[in-house]
MIDO-394581 format. One record per residue (C-alpha): residue number from 1; residue in three letters; x, y, z. Coordinates in steps of 0.2 Angstrom, whole numbers. Example, Ala and Ser with C-alpha at 12.3 -4.5 7.8 and 13.67 -1.06 7.14 Angstrom:
BEGIN
<1 'ALA' <62 -22 39>>
<2 'SER' <68 -5 36>>
// end
This chain:
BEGIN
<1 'UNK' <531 430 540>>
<2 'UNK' <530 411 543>>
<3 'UNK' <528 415 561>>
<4 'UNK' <513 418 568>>
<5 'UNK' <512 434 574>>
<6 'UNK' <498 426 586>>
<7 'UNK' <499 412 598>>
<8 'UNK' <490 395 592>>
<9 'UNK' <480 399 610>>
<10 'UNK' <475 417 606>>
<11 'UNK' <470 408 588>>
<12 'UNK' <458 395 596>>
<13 'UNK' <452 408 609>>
<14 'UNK' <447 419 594>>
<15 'UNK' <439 403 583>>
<16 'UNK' <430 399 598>>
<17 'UNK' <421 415 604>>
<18 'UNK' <420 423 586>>
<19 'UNK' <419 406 572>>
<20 'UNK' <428 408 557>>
<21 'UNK' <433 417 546>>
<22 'UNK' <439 433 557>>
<23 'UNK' <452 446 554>>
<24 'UNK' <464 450 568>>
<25 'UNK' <474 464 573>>
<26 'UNK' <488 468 586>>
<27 'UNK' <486 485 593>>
<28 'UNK' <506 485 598>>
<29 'UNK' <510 482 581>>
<30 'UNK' <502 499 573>>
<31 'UNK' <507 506 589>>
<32 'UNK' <526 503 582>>
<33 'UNK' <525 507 565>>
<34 'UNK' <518 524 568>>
<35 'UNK' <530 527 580>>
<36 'UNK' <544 520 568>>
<37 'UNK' <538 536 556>>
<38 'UNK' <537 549 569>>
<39 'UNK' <555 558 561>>
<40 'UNK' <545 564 549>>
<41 'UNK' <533 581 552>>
<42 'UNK' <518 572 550>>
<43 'UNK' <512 555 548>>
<44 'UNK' <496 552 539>>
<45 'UNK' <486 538 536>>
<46 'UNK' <481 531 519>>
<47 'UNK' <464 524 529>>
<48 'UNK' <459 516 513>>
<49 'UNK' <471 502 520>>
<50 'UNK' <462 498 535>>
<51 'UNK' <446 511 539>>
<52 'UNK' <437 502 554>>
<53 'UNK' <432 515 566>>
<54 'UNK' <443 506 579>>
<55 'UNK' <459 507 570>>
<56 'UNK' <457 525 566>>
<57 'UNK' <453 531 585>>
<58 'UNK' <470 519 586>>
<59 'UNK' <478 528 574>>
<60 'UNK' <473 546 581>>
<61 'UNK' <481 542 599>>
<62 'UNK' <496 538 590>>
<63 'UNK' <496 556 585>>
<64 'UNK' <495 552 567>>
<65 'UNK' <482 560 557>>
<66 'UNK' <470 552 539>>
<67 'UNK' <468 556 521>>
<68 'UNK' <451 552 514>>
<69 'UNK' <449 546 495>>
<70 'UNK' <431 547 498>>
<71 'UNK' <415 555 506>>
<72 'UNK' <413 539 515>>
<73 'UNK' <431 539 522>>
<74 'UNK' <428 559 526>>
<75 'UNK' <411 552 539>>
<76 'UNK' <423 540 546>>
<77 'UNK' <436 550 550>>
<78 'UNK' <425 561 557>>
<79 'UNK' <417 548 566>>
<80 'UNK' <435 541 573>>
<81 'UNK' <438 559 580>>
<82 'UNK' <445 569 567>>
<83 'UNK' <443 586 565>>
<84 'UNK' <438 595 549>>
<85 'UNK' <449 613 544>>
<86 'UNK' <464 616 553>>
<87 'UNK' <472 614 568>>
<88 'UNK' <482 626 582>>
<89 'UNK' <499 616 569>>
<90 'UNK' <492 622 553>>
<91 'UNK' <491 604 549>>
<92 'UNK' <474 597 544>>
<93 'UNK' <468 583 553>>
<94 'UNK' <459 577 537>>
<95 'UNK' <465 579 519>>
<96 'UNK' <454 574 504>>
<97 'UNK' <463 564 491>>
<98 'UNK' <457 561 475>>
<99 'UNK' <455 563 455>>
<100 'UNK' <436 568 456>>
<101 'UNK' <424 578 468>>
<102 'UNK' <409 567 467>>
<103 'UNK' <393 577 474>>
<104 'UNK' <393 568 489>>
<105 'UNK' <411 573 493>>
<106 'UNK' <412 592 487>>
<107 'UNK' <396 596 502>>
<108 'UNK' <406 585 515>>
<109 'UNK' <423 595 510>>
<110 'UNK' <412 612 512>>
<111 'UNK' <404 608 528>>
<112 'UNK' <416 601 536>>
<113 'UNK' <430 613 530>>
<114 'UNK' <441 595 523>>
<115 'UNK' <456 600 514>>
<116 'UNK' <458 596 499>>
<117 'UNK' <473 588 487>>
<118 'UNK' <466 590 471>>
<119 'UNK' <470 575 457>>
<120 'UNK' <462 588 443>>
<121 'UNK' <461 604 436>>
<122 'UNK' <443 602 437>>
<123 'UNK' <442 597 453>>
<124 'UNK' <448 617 459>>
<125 'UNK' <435 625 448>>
<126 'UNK' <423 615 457>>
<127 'UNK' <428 619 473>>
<128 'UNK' <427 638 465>>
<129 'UNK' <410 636 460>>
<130 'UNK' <404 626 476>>
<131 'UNK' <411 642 486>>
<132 'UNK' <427 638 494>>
<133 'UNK' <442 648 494>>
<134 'UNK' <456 639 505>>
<135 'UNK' <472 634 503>>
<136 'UNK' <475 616 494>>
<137 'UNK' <486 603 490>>
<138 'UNK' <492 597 473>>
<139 'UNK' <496 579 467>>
<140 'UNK' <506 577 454>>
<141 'UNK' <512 564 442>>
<142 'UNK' <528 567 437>>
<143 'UNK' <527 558 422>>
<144 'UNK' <533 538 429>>
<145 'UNK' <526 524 441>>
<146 'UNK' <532 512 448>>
<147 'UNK' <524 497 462>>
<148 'UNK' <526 478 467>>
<149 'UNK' <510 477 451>>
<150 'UNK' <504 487 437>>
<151 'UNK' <489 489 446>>
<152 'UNK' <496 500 462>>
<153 'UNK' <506 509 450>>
<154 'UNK' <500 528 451>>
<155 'UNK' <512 536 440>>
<156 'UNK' <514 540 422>>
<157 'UNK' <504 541 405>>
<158 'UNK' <493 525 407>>
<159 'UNK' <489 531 426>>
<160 'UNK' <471 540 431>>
<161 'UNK' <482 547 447>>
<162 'UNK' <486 567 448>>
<163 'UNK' <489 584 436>>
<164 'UNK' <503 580 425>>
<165 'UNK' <517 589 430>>
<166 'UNK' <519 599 414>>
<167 'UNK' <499 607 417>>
<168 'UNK' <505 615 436>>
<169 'UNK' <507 632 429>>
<170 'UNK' <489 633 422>>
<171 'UNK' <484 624 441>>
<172 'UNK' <495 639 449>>
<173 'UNK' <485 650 438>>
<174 'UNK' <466 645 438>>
<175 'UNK' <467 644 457>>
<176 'UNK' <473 661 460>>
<177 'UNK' <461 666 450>>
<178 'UNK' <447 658 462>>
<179 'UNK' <457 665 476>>
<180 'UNK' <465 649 482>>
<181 'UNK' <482 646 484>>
<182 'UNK' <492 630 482>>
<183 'UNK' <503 627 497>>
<184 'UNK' <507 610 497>>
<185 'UNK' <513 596 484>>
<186 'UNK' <509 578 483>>
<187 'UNK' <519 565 476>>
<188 'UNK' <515 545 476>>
<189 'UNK' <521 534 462>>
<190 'UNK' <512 517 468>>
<191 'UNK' <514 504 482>>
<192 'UNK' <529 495 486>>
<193 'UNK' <541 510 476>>
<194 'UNK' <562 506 478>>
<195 'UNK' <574 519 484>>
<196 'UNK' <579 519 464>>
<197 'UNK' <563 527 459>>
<198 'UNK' <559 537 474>>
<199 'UNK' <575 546 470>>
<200 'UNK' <566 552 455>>
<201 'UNK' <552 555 465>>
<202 'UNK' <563 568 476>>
<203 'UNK' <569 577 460>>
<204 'UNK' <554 579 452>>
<205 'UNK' <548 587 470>>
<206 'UNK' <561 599 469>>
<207 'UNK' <558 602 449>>
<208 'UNK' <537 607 453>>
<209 'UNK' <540 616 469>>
<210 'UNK' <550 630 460>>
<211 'UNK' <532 637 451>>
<212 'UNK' <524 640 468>>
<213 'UNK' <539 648 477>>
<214 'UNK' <536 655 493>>
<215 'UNK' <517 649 496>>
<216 'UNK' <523 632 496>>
<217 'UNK' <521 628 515>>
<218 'UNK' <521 607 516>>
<219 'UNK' <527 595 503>>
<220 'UNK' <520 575 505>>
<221 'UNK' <531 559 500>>
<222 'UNK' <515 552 497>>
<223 'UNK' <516 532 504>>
<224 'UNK' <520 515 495>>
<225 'UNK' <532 511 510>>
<226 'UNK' <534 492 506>>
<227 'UNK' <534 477 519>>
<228 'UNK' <543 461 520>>
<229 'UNK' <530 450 516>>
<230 'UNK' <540 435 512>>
<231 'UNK' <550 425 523>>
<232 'UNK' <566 428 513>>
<233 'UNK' <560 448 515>>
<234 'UNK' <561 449 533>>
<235 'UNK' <581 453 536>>
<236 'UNK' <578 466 522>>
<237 'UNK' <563 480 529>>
<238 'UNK' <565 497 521>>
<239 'UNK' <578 510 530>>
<240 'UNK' <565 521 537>>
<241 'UNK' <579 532 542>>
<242 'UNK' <587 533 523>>
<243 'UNK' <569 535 518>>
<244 'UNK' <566 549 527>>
<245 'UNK' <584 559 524>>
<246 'UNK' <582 557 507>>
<247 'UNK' <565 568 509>>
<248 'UNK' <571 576 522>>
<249 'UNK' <588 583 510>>
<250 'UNK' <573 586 496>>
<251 'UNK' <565 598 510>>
<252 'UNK' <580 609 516>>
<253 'UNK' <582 611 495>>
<254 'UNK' <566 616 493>>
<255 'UNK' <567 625 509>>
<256 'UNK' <583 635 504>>
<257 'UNK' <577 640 488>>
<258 'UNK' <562 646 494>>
<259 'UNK' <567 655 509>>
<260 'UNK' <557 647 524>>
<261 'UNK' <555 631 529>>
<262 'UNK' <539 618 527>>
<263 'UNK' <534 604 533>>
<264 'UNK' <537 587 526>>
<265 'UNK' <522 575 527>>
<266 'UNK' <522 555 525>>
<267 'UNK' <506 546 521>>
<268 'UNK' <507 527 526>>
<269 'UNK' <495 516 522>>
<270 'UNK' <501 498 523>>
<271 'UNK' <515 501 530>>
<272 'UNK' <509 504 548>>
<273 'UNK' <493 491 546>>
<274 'UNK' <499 476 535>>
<275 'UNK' <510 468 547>>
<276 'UNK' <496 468 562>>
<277 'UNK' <485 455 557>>
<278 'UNK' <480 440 551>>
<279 'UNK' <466 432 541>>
<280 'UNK' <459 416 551>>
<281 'UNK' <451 403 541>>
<282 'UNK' <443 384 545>>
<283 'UNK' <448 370 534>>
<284 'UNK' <433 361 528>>
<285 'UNK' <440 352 514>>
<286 'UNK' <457 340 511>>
<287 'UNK' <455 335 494>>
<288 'UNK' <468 326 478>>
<289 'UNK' <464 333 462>>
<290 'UNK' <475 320 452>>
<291 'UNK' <493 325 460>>
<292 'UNK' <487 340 470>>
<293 'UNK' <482 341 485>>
<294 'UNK' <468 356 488>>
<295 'UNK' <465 362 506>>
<296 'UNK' <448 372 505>>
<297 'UNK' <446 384 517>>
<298 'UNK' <429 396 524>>
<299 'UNK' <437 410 517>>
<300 'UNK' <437 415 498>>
<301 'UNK' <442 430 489>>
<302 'UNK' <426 438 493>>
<303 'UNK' <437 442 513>>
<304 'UNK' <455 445 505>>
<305 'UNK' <455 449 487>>
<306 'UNK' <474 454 484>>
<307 'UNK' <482 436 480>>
<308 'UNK' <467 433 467>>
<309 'UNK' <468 453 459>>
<310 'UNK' <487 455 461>>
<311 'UNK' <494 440 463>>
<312 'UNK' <500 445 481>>
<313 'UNK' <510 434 492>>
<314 'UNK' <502 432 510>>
<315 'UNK' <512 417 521>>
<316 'UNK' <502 405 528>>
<317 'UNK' <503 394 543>>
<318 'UNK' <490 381 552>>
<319 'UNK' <485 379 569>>
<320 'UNK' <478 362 574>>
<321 'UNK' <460 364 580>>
<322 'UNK' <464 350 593>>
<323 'UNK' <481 355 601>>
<324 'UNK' <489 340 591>>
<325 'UNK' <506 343 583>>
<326 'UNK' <504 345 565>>
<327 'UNK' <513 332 552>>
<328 'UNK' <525 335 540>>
<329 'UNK' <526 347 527>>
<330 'UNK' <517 345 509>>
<331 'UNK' <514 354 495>>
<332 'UNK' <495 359 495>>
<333 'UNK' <486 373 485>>
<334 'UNK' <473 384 497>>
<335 'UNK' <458 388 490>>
<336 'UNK' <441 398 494>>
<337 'UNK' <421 391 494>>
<338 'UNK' <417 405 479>>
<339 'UNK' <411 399 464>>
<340 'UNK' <425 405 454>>
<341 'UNK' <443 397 448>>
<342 'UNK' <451 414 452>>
<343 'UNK' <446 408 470>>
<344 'UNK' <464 403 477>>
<345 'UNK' <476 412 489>>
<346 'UNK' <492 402 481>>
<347 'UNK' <492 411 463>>
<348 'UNK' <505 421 456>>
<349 'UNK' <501 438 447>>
<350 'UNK' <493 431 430>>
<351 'UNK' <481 420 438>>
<352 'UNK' <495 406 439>>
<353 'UNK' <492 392 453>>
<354 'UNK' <505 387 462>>
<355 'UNK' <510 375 479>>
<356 'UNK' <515 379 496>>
<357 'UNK' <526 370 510>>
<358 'UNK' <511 366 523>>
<359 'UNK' <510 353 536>>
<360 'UNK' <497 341 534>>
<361 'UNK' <482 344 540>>
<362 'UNK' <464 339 544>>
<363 'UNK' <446 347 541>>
<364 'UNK' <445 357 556>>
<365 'UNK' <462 364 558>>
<366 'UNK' <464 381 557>>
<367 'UNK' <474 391 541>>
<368 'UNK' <482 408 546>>
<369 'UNK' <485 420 531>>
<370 'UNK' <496 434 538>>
<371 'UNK' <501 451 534>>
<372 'UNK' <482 455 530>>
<373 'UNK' <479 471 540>>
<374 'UNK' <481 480 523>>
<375 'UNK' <469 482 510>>
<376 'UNK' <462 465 517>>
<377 'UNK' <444 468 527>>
<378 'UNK' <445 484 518>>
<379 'UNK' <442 478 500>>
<380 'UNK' <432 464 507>>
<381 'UNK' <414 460 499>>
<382 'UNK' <397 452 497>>
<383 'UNK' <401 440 481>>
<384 'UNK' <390 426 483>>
<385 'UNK' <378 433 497>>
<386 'UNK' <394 428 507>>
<387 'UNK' <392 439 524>>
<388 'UNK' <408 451 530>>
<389 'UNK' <419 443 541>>
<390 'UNK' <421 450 561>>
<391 'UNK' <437 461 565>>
<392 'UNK' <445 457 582>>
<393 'UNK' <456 468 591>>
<394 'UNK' <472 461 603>>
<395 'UNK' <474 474 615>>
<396 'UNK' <482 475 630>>
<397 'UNK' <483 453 632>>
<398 'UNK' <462 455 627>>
<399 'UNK' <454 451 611>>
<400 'UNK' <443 465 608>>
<401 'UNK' <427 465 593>>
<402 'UNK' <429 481 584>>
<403 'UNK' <417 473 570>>
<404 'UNK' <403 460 569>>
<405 'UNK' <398 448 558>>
<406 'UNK' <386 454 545>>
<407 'UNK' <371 444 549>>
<408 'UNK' <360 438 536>>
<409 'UNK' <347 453 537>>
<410 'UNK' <361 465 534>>
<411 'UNK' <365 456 520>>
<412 'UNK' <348 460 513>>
<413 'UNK' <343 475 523>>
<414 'UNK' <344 488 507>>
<415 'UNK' <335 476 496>>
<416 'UNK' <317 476 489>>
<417 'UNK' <306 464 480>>
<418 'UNK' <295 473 468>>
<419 'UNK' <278 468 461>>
<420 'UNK' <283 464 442>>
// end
């Protein structure tokens, strides 16, 4: 939202111990959003939004437990806490998520006894051949998608994403025949779903859930929970509590026909991250390119990818570096130091630039981009040798560094010149 969900002194305080850019995160705010989500049986982070080591210890003391899309994500996890195989609940602390085993992953997943929501048919011979024989999830797609871009749609013909729904007899079959059971069921249609299409989501739960009968012990709503990320959002959040009685009414059907009941998991990724922090840039350039005016910021599209790949709204704010107060409102494009076009946080999906409302500013001013905590740090890279950015914490009134800046070395540390 427009407004800041920091203070312009808790801004400065962060420029001046840390420089620019940095990402930071309010503790209180993930704190409430996973406590918003607590109806449900389970909540379980999608940690691809937000994987610092700091976040997930946060997001364990909230009682929440993490999906893993990766063997990288597993070792985090593990490293933030999480337990491998199953707890006292029956509910694993860890779930692997994904379309693939890669070789990395498969040894992790046996080691560790991680388990698993298989994406493919393959994926449960392998676990088969690796020797393994546990219980495991299915993703499905049920055939549609739906998201706030084709790109986070995970549903359908055209998606890499889950069995399709018609192959969950011959799934049912090849893992019984490895000695492996399928007790849960996955669904996830893509980010930012409406209740319209969730709906089908539900039905389509209760359609697949009558092949596995009585072994069926969990069911998942998958994640895609949106987040008002505009100012004319904010007085229209999601209804968590529809949310979950319309998974919850899909449950006690399920249950009912079945004959026992199961548990009803939720797995959250930007909806308990997104709203918690912001991206913090320095304005090093105010510049006219005919009738535009360009602020240029030290933060590209390296940092926060989404506006450039998506064409993602994020709101932005500025806090004077000097205390002043700021002049009157403009229309300015904000821009990144990449050496690329695509380098702008005010484009629309399709690459199109467009103007914000933004008070005039100076070099040296500070440009807040807000609702970052998901898929922001976390997609973050080294294009143009640019180093990644610090992660602050605010916890407890205290700004708290859960990540430094890359230094140079790092940068470089895995790289070798050969004798050619």
């Amino acid at each position: 939202m427009s407004d800041c969900l920091f203070s312009d002194k808790i801004i400065r305080e962060g420029v001046a111990n840390y420089g620019t850019p940095f990402w930071l995160y309010d503790q209180a705010t993930i704190e409430k959003r996973v406590q918003e989500l607590k109806c449900f049986d389970v909540v379980r982070f999608a940690q691809k939004a937000c994987p610092n080591l700091s976040i997930l210890s946060l997001i364990r003391k909230c009682g929440a437990v993490v999906d893993a899309v990766s063997a990288g994500e597993i070792v985090r996890a593990l490293r933030a806490g999480f337990k491998g195989g199953e707890s006292d609940k029956q509910v694993p602390q860890i779930v692997y998520t994904a379309d693939i085993f890669d070789r990395d992953a498969i040894e992790l997943v046996k080691k560790h006894k991680i388990h698993v929501n298989v994406g493919s048919a393959d994926m449960i011979q392998q676990l088969a051949d690796a020797g393994v024989r546990s219980n495991i999830t299915l993703r499905l797609n049920p055939g549609f998608g739906h998201g706030h871009s084709q790109k986070t749609n995970t549903g359908g013909p055209l998606s890499k994403h889950g069995v399709w729904y018609s192959q969950i007899k011959d799934c049912l079959k090849l893992a019984q025949s490895n000695g492996m059971w399928i007790t849960g069921l996955h669904m996830h249609i893509g980010s930012g779903s409406d209740f319209e299409h969730l709906s089908k989501v539900c039905d389509a739960m209760r359609d697949a859930s009558r092949h596995l009968g009585s072994h069926l012990r969990v069911i998942s709503a998958g994640g895609g929970l949106p987040i008002p990320y505009k100012e004319t959002e904010k007085n229209n959040r999601i209804d968590v509590k529809a949310y979950y009685d319309l998974w919850n009414k899909t449950r006690k059907d399920i249950a009912q026909s079945i004959g026992h009941d199961l548990a009803l998991e939720v797995e959250p990724g930007r909806y308990l991250v997104a709203e918690s922090a912001v991206l913090v840039a320095e304005i090093r350039a105010v510049k006219k390119q005919a009738d535009n005016l360009f602020y240029l910021v030290d933060a590209g599209f390296n940092d926060l990818v989404r506006p450039s790949f998506y064409g993602s709204y994020h709101a932005i704010s500025i806090v004077s570096s000097d205390g002043r107060n700021l002049g009157e409102a403009q229309d300015a494009i904000v821009a990144g130091p990449l050496c690329e076009s695509g380098d702008v946080f005010t484009q629309e999906e399709g690459g199109f630039v467009v103007s914000r409302k933004l008070p005039e500013a100076k070099v040296g001013d500070f440009l807040v981009l807000h609702d970052t905590g998901a898929y922001g740090s976390a997609m973050s890279s080294n294009y143009n040798s640019r180093r990644y950015a610090p992660e602050i914490l605010f916890s407890n009134g205290e700004l708290k560094l859960i990540r430094e800046r890359q230094t140079f070395d790092q940068l470089m540390e895995n790289e070798k010149i050969v004798t050619l």
